[in-house]
C-alpha positions in Angstrom: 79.1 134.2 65.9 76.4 132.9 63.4 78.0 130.4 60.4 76.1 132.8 58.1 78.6 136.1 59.6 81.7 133.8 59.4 82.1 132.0 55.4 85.4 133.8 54.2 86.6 131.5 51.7 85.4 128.4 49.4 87.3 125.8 51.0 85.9 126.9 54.8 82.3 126.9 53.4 82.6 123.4 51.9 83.9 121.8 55.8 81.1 123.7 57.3 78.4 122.3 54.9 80.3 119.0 55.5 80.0 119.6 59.3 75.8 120.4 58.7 75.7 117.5 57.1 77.3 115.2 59.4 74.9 116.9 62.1 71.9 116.2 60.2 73.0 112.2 59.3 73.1 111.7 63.1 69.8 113.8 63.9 68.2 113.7 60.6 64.6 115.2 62.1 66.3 118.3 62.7 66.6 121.2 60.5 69.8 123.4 60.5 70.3 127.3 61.2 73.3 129.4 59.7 71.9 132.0 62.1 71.3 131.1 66.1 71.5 135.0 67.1 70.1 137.8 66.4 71.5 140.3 64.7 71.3 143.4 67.5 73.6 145.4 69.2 73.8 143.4 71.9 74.8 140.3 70.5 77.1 142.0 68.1 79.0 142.8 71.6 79.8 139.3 72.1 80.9 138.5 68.8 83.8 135.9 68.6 85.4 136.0 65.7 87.5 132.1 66.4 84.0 131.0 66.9 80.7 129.5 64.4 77.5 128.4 65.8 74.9 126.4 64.4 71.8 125.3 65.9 69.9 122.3 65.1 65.9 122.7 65.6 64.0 119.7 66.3 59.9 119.6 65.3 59.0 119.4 68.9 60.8 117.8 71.8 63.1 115.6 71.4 62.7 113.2 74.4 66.0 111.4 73.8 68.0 114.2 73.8 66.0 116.4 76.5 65.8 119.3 74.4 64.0 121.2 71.6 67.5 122.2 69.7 71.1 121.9 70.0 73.0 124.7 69.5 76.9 123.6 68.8 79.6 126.0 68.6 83.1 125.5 66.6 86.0 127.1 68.2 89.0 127.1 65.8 92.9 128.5 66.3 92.9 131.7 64.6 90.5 134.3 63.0 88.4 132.4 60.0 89.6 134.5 57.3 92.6 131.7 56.7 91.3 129.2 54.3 91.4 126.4 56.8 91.5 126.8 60.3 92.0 124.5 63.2 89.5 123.1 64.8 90.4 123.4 68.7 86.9 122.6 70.5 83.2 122.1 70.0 80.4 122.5 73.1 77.1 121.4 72.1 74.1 122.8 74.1 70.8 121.1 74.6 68.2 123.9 74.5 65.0 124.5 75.2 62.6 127.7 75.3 63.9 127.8 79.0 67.5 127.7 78.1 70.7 125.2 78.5 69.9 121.8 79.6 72.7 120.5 79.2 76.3 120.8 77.7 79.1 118.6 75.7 82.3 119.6 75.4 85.4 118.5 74.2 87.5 119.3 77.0 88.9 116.9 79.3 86.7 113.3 79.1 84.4 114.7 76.6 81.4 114.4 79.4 77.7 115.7 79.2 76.7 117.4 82.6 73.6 119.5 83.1 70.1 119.0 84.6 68.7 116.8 82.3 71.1 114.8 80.5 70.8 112.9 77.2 70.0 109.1 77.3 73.4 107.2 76.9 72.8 106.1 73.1 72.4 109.9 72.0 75.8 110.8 74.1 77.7 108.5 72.1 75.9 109.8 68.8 77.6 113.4 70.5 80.9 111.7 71.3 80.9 109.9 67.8 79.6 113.2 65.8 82.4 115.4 67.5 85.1 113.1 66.6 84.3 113.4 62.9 84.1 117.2 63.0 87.5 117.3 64.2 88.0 114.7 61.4 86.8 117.2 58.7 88.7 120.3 60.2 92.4 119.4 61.1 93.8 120.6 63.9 97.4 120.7 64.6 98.3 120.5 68.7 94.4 120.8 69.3 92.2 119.3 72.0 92.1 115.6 70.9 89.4 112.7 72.1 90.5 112.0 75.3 92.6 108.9 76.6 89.5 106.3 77.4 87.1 107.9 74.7 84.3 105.7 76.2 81.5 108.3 77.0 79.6 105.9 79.2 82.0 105.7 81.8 
C-alpha cells in the first residue's frame, strides 16, 4: 500500500519521515516516493493494509546496487490506524524498468538473492539501514537481526 494511503496518526507520520530519512542518509542520490502504485482498480485489489511501501528512485542506474530504484516495503503487526505499530519485516526490491532484480528481507539470515545482486558494501548499507528501521519502530516478539548478523557470509 503506498505511505501516502497509510499516515493515520501524528506519531506514525513522524517514524515514517524518520524511516525516509534514514533511506536517503544511506543512498542520498535518490529521491523518495510516498506513492509506488498506481492508484487503479487493480492495485486497489491487492491492498494490504499491515503494509507501507516506498520507493527510492535513482537519476539513472545505479551500478552498485544493480538497479534503477528500490522499492522497500514495511510490514507491521496490526492495521496502521494504532498510533505505533510493530514493525515485523521489511523486503527491499532492486528494480529496474524490467522488474525485481533482486530482493532483501529480513527473514531468516537477512540475505540478498536475485539475478544480479548488490556489490557486498551496498548489502551491508541494506543490512545496516534495516536494523535502524526496526530501531525507529519497536517491535515486540518481531523478526529480529538474525544470530550471525554478518551479511557477507
Amino acid at each position: 500500500m503506498n505511505a501516502a494511503d497509510q499516515v493515520y496518526s501524528f506519531v506514525f507520520a513522524g517514524a515514517l519521515a524518520s524511516a525516509i530519512n534514514l533511506v536517503s542518509k544511506r543512498f542520498p542520490a535518490s529521491s523518495p516516493s510516498l506513492t509506488p502504485w498506481r492508484d487503479d482498480p487493480e492495485t486497489r485489489r491487492w491492498r494490504e493494509a499491515d503494509t507501507v511501501d516506498l520507493a527510492f528512485h535513482f537519476p539513472g542506474w545505479s551500478p552498485r546496487l544493480e538497479c534503477r530504484s528500490l522499492l522497500i516495503q514495511l510490514r507491521f503487526s496490526d492495521e496502521l490506524i494504532e498510533a505505533s505499530p510493530h514493525l515485523l519485516g521489511v523486503i527491499i526490491r532492486g528494480m529496474t524498468f524490467e522488474g525485481e532484480r533482486w530482493r532483501f528481507a529480513t527473514i531468516g539470515n537477512w540475505e540478498a538473492t536475485g539475478t544480479h545482486l548488490p556489490q557486498a558494501e551496498q548489502i551491508v548499507h541494506l543490512h545496516q539501514l534495516c536494523s535502524d528501521l526496526f530501531s525507529l519502530f519497536p517491535s515486540e516478539g518481531s523478526l529480529r537481526q538474525p544470530s550471525n548478523p554478518s551479511p557477507l557470509n
